[in-house]
C-alpha beads as a LAMMPS data file, in Angstrom:
LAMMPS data file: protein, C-alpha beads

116 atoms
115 bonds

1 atom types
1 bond types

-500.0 500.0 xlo xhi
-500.0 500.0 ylo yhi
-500.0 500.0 zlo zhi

Masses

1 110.0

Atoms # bond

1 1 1 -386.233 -118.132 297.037
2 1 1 -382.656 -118.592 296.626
3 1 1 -380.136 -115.795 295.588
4 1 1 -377.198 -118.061 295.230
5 1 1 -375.291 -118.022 291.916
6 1 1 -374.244 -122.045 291.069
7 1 1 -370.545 -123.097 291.185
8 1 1 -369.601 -122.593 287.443
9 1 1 -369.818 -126.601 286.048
10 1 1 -372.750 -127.051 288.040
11 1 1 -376.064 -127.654 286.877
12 1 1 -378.663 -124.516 288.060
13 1 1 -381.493 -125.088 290.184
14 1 1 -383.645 -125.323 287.475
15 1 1 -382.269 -127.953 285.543
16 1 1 -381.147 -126.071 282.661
17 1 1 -377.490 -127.692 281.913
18 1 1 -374.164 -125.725 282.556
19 1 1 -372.470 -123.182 279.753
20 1 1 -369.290 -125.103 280.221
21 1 1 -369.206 -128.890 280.463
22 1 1 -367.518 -130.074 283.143
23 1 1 -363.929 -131.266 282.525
24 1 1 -363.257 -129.380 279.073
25 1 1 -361.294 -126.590 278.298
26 1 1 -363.393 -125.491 275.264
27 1 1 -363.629 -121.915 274.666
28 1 1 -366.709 -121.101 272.548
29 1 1 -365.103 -117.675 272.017
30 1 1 -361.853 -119.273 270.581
31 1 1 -360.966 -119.814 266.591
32 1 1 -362.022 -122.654 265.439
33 1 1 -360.631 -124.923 262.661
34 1 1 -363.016 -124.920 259.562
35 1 1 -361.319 -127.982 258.189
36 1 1 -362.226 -127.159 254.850
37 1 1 -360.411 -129.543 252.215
38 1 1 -357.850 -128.070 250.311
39 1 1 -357.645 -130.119 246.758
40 1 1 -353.953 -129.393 244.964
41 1 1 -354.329 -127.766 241.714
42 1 1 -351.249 -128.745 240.158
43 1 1 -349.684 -125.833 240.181
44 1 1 -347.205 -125.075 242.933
45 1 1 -347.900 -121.172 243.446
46 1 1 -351.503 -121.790 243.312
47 1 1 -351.408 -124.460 245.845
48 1 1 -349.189 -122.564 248.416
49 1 1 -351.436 -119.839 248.093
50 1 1 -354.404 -122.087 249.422
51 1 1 -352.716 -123.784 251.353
52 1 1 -352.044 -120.157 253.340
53 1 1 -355.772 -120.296 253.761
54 1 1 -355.579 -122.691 256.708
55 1 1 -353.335 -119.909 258.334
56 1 1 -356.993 -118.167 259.093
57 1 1 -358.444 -121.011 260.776
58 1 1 -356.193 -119.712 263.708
59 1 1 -356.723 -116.388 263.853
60 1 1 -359.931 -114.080 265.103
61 1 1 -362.226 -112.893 262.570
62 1 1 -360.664 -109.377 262.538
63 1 1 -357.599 -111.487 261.265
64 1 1 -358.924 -113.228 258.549
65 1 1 -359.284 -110.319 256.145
66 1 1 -355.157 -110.291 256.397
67 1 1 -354.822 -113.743 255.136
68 1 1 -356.933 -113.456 252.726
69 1 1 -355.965 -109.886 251.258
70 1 1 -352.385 -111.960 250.862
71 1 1 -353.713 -115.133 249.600
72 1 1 -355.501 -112.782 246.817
73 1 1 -352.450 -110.915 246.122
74 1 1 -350.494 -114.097 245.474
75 1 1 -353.222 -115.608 243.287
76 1 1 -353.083 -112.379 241.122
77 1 1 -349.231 -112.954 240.973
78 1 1 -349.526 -116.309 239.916
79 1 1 -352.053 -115.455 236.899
80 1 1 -349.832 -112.878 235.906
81 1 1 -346.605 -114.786 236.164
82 1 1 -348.652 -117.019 233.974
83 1 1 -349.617 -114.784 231.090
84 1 1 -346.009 -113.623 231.212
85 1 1 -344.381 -116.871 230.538
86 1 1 -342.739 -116.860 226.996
87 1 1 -344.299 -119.099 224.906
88 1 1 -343.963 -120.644 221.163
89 1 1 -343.686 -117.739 218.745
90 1 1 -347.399 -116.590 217.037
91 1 1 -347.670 -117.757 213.727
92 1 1 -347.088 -115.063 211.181
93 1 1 -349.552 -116.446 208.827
94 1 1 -351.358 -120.073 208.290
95 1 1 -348.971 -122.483 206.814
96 1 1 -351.738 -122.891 204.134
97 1 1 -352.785 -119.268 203.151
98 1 1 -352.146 -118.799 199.379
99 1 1 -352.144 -115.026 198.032
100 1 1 -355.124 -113.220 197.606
101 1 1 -355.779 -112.984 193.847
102 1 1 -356.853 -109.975 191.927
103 1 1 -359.292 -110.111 189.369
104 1 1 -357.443 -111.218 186.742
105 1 1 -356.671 -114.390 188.568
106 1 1 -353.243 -113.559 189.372
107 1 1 -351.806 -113.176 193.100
108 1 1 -353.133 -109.465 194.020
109 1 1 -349.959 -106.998 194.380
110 1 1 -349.598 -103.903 195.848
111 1 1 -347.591 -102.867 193.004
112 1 1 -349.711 -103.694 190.444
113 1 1 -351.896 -101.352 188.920
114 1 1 -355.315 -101.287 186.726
115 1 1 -354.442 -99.955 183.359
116 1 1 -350.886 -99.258 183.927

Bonds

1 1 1 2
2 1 2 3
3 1 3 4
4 1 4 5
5 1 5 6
6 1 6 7
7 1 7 8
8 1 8 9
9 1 9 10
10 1 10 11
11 1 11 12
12 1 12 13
13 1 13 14
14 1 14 15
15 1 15 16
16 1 16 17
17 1 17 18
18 1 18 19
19 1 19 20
20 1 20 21
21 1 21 22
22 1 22 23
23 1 23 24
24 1 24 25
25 1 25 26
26 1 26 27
27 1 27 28
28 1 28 29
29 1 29 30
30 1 30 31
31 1 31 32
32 1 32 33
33 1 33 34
34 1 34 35
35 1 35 36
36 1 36 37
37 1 37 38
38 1 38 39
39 1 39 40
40 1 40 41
41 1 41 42
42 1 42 43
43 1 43 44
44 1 44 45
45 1 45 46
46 1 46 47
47 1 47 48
48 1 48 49
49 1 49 50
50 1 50 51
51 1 51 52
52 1 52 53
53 1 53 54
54 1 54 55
55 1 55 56
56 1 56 57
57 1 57 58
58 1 58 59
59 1 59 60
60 1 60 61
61 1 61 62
62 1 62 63
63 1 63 64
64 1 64 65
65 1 65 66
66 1 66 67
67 1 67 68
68 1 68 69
69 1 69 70
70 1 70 71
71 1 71 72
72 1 72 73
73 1 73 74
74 1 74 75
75 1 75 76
76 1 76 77
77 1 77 78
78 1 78 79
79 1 79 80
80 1 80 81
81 1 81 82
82 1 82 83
83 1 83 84
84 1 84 85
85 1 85 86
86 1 86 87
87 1 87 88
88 1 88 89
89 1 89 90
90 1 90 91
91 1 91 92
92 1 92 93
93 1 93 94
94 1 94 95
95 1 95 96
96 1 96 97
97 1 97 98
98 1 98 99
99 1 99 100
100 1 100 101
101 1 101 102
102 1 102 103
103 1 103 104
104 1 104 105
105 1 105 106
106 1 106 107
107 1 107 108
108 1 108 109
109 1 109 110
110 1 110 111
111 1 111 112
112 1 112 113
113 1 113 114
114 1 114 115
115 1 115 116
């Protein structure tokens, strides 16, 4: 029986293939790029904001939830810059609408009075 630990790159004694191949620098424990595709929306706030997505694929898990408590924030920003844009003016009433008329057939006034 041997007690010897193998030379880190080497293959064991049984066969079973190293952890680390030799001649990489590949940490398994590292961040690794998702490379998930990123499709523009149009819309320049939107697309920053995922764009700041890829800023994860660099960190450690414990700093994704960072990136993506800001990329939420900014999304929320964007939908309300959106509902806060001024826009055409609400139509008072459609262009179409005739008066409500009253029973008599004339156009129903507030004014107007039964029997008076």
């Amino acid at each position: 029986m041997n007690d010897a630990v193998p030379e880190a790159g080497t293959p064991a004694e049984d066969g079973a293939a190293p952890r680390t191949p030799p001649g990489t620098d590949h940490d398994p424990d590292a961040p690794a790029p998702l490379h998930v595709p990123r499709t523009p929306t149009g819309n320049a706030d939107v697309d920053a904001q995922l764009e700041r997505l890829a800023d994860a694929d660099h960190l450690a898990t414990d700093g994704h939830l960072e990136v993506y408590e800001d990329v939420h924030r900014g999304l929320r920003d964007a939908l309300t810059a959106l509902d806060a844009r001024p826009g055409p003016a609400a139509p008072t009433g459609h262009p179409t609408t005739t008066p409500h008329q009253g029973p008599s057939g004339r156009p129903s006034d507030s004014t107007y009075r039964q029997g008076s």
